[in-house]
N, C-alpha and C positions, 0 to 999 in steps of 0.2 A: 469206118463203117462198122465195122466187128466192135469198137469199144462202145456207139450210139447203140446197137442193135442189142447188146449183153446188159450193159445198162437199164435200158426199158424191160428188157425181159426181167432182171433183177427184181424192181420196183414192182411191176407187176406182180412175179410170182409171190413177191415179200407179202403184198394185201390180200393174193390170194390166200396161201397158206394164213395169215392171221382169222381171217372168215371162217375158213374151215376148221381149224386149230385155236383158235381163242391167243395164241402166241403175240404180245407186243409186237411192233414193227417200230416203236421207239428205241432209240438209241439209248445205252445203257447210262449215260451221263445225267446229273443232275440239271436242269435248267436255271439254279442259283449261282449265282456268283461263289467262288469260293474265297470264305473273310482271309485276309494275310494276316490278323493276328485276332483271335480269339479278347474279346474284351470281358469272359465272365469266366474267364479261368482263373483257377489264386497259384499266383505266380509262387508264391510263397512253398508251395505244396510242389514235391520233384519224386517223381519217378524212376526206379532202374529203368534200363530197358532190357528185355529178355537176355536172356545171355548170348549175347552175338558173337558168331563165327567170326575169327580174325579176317575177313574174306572181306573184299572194297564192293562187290558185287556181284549177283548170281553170273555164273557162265553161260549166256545169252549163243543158242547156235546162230550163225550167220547163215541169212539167207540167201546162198550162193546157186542155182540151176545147174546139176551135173549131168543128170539126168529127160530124158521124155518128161513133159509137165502137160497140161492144158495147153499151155500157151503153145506147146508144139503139135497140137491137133486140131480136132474141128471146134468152128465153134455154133454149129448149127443145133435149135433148141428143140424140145419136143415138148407137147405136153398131151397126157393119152387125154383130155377133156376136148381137145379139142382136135389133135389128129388122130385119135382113134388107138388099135391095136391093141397088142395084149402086153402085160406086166406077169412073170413072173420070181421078179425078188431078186433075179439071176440077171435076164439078158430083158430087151423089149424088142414085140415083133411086130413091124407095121406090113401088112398087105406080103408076108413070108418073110421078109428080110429081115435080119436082127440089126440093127441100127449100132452103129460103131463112133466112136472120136465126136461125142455130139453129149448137148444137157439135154437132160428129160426129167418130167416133172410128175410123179405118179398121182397128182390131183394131192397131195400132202408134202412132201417131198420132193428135195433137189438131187438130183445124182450127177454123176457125171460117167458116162459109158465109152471106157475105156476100145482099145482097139481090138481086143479078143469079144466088144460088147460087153462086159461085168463093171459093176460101178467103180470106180474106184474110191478106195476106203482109207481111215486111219492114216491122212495122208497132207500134207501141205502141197503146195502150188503153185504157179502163177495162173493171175486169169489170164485169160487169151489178148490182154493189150499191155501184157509181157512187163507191168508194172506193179500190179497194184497184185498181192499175196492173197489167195482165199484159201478157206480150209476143207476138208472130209469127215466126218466122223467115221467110227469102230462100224458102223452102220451103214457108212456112204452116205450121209445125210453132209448137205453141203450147211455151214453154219453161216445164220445171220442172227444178228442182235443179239448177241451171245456171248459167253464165255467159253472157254474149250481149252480144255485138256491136251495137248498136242505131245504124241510120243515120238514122231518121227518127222526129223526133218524135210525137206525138200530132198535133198540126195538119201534121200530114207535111210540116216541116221539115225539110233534111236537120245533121244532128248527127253525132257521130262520138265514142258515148258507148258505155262496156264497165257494164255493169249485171249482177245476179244477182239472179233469181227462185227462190223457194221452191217449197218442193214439193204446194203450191197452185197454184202459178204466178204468187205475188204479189211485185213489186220488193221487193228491199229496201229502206229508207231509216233514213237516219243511222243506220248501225248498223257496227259490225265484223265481220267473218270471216274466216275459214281460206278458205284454195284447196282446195279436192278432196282433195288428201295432206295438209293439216293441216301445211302449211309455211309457207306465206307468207303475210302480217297484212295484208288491205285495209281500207279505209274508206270505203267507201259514203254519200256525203254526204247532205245534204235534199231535194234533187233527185234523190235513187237511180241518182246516177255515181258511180262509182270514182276516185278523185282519184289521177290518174296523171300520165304527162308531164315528170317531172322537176322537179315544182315544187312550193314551200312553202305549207302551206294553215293557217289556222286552224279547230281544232273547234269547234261550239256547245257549251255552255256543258254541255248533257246531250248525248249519246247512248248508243246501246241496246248492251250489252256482248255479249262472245260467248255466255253462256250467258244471255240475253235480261232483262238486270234493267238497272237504270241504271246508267250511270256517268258520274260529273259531273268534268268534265273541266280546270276553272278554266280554259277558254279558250287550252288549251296548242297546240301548233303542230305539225305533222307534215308528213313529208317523203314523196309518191310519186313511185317510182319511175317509166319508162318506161312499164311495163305495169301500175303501178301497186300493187305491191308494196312496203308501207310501208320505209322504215329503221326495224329497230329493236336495240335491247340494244347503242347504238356512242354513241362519240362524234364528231362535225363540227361544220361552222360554218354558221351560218345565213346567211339572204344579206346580212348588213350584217358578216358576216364577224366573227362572236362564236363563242365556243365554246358549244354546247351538246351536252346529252346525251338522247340516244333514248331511252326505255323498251321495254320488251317490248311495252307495249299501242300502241307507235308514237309517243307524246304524249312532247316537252319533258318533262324533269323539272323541277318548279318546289321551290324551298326547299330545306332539308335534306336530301338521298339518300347513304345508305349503296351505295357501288359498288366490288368487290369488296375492302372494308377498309377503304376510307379515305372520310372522309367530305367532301360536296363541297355547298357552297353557291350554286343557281342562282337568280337572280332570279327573284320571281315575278310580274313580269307579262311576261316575254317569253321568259323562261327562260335567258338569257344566261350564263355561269358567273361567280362573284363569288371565290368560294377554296377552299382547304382545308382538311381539320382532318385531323391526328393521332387522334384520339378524340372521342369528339363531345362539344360544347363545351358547360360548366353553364348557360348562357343563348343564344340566342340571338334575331334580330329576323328578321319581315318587312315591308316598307313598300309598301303597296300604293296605285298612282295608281288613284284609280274616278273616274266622272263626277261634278265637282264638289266632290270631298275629296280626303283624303288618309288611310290608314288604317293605320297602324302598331300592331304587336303585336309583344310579349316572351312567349316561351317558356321557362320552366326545361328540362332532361336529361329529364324524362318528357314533355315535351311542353305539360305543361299550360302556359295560358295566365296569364301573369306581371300584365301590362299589357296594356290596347288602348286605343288614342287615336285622335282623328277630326279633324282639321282643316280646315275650308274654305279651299278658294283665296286665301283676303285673309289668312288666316294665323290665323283668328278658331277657340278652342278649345271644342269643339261637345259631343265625349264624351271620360270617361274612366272605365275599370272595374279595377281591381286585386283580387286574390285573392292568399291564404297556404294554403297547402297540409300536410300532416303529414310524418312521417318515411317513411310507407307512400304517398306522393303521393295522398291523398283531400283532400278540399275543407275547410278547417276556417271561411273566412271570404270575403267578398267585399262590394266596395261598387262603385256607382257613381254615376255624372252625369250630367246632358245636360239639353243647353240649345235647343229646339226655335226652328231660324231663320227661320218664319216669323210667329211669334208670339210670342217671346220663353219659351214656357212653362218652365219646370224642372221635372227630375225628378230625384230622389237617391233612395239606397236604402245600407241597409247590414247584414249580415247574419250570421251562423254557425251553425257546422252541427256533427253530431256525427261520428261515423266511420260510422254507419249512414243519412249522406246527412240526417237529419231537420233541418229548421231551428228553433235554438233561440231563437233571437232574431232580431228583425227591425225595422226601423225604415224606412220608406219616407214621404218628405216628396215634394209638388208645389206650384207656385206659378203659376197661370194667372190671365186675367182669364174673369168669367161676368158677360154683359150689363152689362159696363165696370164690372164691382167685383171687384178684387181679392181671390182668393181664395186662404188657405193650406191646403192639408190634410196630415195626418200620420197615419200609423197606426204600432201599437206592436203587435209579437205576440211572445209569449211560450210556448213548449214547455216540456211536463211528461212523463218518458217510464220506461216500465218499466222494469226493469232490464236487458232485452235491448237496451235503447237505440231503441226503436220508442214512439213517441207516444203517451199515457196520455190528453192533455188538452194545449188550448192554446187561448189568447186572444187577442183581436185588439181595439183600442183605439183609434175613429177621432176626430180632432179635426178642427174647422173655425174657423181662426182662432182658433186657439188654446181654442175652446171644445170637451168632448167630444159627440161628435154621433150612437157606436154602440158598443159592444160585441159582439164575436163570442165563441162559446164553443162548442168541441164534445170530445164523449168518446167516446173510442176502444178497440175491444178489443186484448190483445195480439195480435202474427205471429210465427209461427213460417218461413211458407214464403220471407220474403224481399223481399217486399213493401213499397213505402215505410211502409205501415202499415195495422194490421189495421182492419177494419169499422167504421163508424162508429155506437156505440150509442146519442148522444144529442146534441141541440144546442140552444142558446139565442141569440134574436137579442134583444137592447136597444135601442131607439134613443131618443134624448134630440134634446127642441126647447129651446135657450138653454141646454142642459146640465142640464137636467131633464128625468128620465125621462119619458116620456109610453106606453111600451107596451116589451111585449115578446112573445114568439115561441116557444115550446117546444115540440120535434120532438124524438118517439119512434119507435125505429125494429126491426125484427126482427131476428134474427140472419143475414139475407141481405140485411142492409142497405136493406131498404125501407122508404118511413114505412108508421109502424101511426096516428099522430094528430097533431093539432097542438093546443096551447092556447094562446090568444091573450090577453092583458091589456092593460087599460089603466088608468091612475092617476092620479089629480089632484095638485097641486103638492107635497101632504104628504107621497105615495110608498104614499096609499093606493090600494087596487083600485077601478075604478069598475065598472068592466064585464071580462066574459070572458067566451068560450065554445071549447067544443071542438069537432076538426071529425074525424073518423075517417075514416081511407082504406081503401076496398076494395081489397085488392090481391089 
């Protein structure tokens, strides 16, 4: 109720003050996409970057509640245009009372009137649904659409952090935006500062993009400036004094980048430059250090993925996946391995497909132990498909120690719209104990693909019926 109720009041006061005040009530973000790589910059052309502090990045205070906030008082609102009373600067008085732990709106301004009644100032926050960070200015003016100076933290630390609130009046965090004119790139970190100062920071792994959706960022590195205006669409050097290049979004280009023609290969874990190419080259690798392995991957000219392989620290080879591709680059085949290190288990697979993505064949083996006996299992599946190249029928064939232990089976209507494949009209499950049948499973289904029944069997060693029954779904 308080977070519906603060909200509307928000919005509203946001339009009213703009009317009165000529102040935007737009969000400070650009409405453009922001380009990932600059195509009319000369690559050729490289920049220092300022002299940056040895510092990975600014000292961000954490938004921690020590203290009495908003969120620990009222959140009843006022506004004199509408309920009346007098404003002097100081306290508000409606009908004698001075009004305490409540927002009020002086027909231009937000306050917020503290429990002695005085606004409170120069001051961070929670709003009242004890999540979402609003600010105060020097003035008690609560900030929307805005940038802001913040000296003191929530436990009224003093701090010396540049921040931007929405037009709720809630911090930004880990997120990107435009300045007001839609010129200059910030980055708003998880502590909802501005990473400024002249020094190099790394991003998290995700943050929130300009037009508010993810964007995962492989842990790439960015530069702010003094005021905190990211570098971007250049080239300089980071501080171990490597070349790297900026993107438009602010972020290290990592791997492969087409920059105005010519194409450039940067490391990808730190983004370093590695070389050149002339035209982009029919294969190329990345080799990437994680916690604990090591992960290398081959790429062909469309990108697809050639190789991937995994090696632990001791040198020990953990995974490996290869795929063959067509003339049109679609997937015609792929297998893989791996070798589970903390248990030894395996797993393999190997597979092919048609041009309409369906798998025609498949074969997937594992080798684990169950309550210290060794176990092999294998399945075999096999595609049957119309002549639009979408799935008629397919089988699946499980064994266990070499013995078979299930058959799967299901039938499919044709598609026309695209779909990996049309409605499923019918299915059969088999399962075998020592490789004799013992039961099986038949499911009927509607043309909206729901079950209409199931028939269930069972057989004695001959493979005759002992028992069945049907069971009908209400749907």
């Amino acid at each position: 109720m308080r977070k519906t109720k603060l909200v509307t009041y928000a919005v509203a006061l946001t339009l009213a003050t703009a009317a009165m005040t000529g102040i935007s009530t737009e969000t400070a973000h650009a409405e453009e996409a922001v380009q990932a790589v600059a195509t009319d910059t000369d690559a050729a052309e490289t920049t220092e970057a300022p002299a940056a502090e040895e510092t990975t990045e600014a000292v961000a205070e954490d938004v921690a509640a020590e203290e009495v906030t908003v969120a620990d008082g009222g959140n009843e609102y006022y506004n004199i245009n509408i309920n009346g009373g007098s404003w002097d600067g100081t306290h508000y008085t409606v009908g004698g009372n001075v009004i305490i732990n409540a927002f009020f709106c002086d027909g231009t301004y937000t306050y917020y009137l503290q429990a002695d009644g005085t606004p409170m100032k120069d001051r961070l926050t929670y709003h009242p649904d004890g999540e979402h960070v609003i600010y105060f200015d020097a003035n008690g003016h609560e900030v929307f659409s805005d940038f802001a100076h913040v000296t003191k933290s929530i436990a009224g630390d003093a701090v010396d952090d540049l921040c931007f609130f929405d037009v709720y009046g809630y911090m930004y965090v880990n997120k990107l935006t435009y300045d007001k004119a839609g010129q200059n790139l910030y980055y708003i970190n998880e502590c909802g500062v501005i990473q400024r100062g002249n020094r190099w920071f790394q991003f998290p792994g995700r943050i929130e993009n300009i037009g508010g959706e993810d964007l995962y960022t492989g842990n790439a590195y960015g530069f702010g400036t003094e005021n905190g205006a990211l570098l971007t669409n250049t080239m300089t050097y980071n501080r171990n004094g490597q070349q790297v290049y900026l993107q438009g979004n602010g972020m290290t280009a990592m791997g492969l980048v087409n920059i105005g023609g010519t194409w450039y290969m940067f490391d990808v874990n730190d983004g370093h430059f590695v070389q050149t190419y002339s035209s982009k080259p029919e294969t190329y690798t990345y080799t990437y250090y994680r916690d604990g392995y090591t992960d290398i991957y081959v790429y062909d000219k469309n990108d697809n993925v050639l190789t991937n392989d995994e090696y632990r620290t001791d040198g020990t080879h953990q995974y490996h996946y290869e795929a063959a591709y067509d003339a049109a680059g679609k997937l015609k085949s792929d297998s893989y391995s791996r070798v589970r290190e903390e248990d030894g288990t395996s797993y393999s697979g190997k597979y092919t497909y048609n041009a309409k993505g369906v798998m025609l064949t498949g074969v997937y083996t594992s080798t684990y132990y169950e309550a210290g006996t060794l176990i092999n299992e294998k399945n075999e599946s096999n595609t049957l498909t119309y002549a639009s190249g979408y799935p008629s029928y397919s089988k699946s064939i499980g064994y266990k120690n070499g013995v078979l232990s299930s058959v799967y089976e299901f039938y499919y209507a044709d598609t026309t719209n695209g779909d990996y494949r049309g409605n499923v009209t019918g299915e059969k499950h088999s399962y075998y104990i020592d490789g004799v049948l013992d039961s099986t499973v038949e499911y009927a289904y509607d043309s909206a693909e729901r079950w209409i029944s199931s028939t269930t069997k069972y057989y004695d060693a001959n493979g005759n019926v002992i028992d069945s029954y049907v069971y009908n779904y209400n749907n």
